[in-house]
N, C-alpha and C positions, 0 to 999 in steps of 0.2 A: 921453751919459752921461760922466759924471768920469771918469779915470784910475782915481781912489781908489777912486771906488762899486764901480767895475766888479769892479776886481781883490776887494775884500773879496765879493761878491755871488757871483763865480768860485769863491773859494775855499770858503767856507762850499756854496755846491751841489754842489759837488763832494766834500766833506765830507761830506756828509751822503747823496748817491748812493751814496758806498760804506760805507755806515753806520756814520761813525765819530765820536766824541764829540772833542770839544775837546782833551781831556783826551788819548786815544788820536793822536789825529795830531799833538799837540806832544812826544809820546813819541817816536812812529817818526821824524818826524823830526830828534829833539836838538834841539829850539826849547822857547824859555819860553812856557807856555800864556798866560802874561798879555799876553804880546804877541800870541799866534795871535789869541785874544780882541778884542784892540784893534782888532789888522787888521778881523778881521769886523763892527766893530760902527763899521769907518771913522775911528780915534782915532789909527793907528799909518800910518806912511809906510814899509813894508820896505824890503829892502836887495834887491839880486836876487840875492847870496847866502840870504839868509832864505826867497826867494821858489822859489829851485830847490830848500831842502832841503822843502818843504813838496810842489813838484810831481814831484820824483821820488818821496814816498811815495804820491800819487794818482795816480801812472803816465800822467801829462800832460806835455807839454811844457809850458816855462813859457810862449809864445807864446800858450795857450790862456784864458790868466787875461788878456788884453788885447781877444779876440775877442769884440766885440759881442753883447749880446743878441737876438735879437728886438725888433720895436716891439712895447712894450705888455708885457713878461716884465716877470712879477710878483716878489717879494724874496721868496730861497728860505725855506723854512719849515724851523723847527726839527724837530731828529730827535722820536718820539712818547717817553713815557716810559718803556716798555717796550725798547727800543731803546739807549735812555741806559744802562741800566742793567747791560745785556747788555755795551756798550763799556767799561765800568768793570770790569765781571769779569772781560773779556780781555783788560784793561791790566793788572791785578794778576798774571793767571796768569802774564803774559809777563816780569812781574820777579822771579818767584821761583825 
């Protein structure tokens, strides 16, 4: 698997393990969501500054976003809609 895949597929599951919206983790860590976005959707090439402020809020090393999947790991799935919703309420609470 690519560099590229990898890391966006890393990022995004690991996002989403600790159930947080797009929107919530380009908060915590001072990143433009449009770029988190891009990362995950494989458009954008970070910086490995961009890359530690994202894995210090998912409390990974950044080593961890290079570490191979599995043969045959499937492309993580989006958080449910119930869940989306909940991370938007607790990004607003947290800026006010």
């Amino acid at each position: 698997m690519k560099a590229k895949r990898l890391v966006a597929w890393k990022v995004r599951r690991l996002r989403v393990e600790r159930g947080l919206t797009q929107e919530a983790l380009a908060l915590s860590a001072e990143v433009d969501m449009s770029h988190l976005a891009n990362l995950e959707i494989e458009r954008a090439n970070p910086t490995i500054e961009f890359l530690e402020q994202l894995t210090d809020v998912l409390g990974v090393h950044i080593s961890e976003l290079f570490r191979p999947f599995p043969e045959g790991a499937k492309k993580p799935t989006p958080l449910r809609k119930g869940r989306k919703l909940l991370g938007k309420e607790n990004s607003r609470k947290s800026t006010s």
